[in-house]
N, C-alpha and C positions, 0 to 999 in steps of 0.2 A: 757735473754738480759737485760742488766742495763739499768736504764731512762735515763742514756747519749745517750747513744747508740741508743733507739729507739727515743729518742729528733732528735737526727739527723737525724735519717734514715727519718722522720717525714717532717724535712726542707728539705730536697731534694727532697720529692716525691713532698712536695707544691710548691717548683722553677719549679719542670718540668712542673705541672700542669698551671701556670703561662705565663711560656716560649712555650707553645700549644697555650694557649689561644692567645695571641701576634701573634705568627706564623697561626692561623686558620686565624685570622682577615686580615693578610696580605695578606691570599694568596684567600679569599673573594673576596676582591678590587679589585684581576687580574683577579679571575674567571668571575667576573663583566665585566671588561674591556675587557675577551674575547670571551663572550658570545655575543658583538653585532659585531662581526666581524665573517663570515663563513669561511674565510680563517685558520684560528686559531682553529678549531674543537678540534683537536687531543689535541694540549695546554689545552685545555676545560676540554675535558676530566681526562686527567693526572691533573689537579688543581681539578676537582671533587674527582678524588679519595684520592689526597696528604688530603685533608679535613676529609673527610672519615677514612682515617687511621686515621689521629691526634683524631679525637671522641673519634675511639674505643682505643687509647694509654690511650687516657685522663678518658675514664671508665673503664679500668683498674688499670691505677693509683689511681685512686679514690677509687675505693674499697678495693686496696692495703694500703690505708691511713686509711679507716674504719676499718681494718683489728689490724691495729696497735693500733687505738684509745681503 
């Protein structure tokens, strides 16, 4: 792989990395907002896990970008 090549592959894994991080925090704020409501459980739930995934995307990526380094 040329260093164009792995330059970019490089910038993309770091946008997504980025655009995780944006998207955990966003969806924080709702899990917040729907953890003082019992009505909303299952919402609750489904926002814990969408968080949960995003980690393990994001430490994958990440190793994916050590990998390259």
């Amino acid at each position: 792989m040329d260093k164009e090549t792995k330059e970019g592959l490089l910038d993309g894994i770091r946008a997504c990395i980025i655009d995780l991080n944006f998207s955990e925090g966003a969806l924080r704020v709702v899990r917040f907002n729907l953890q003082t409501d019992d009505s909303f459980q299952d919402e609750y739930s489904i926002t814990h896990l969408a968080i949960e995934n995003i980690k393990h995307v994001r430490h994958m990526l990440n190793q994916l970008e050590l990998g390259y380094l």
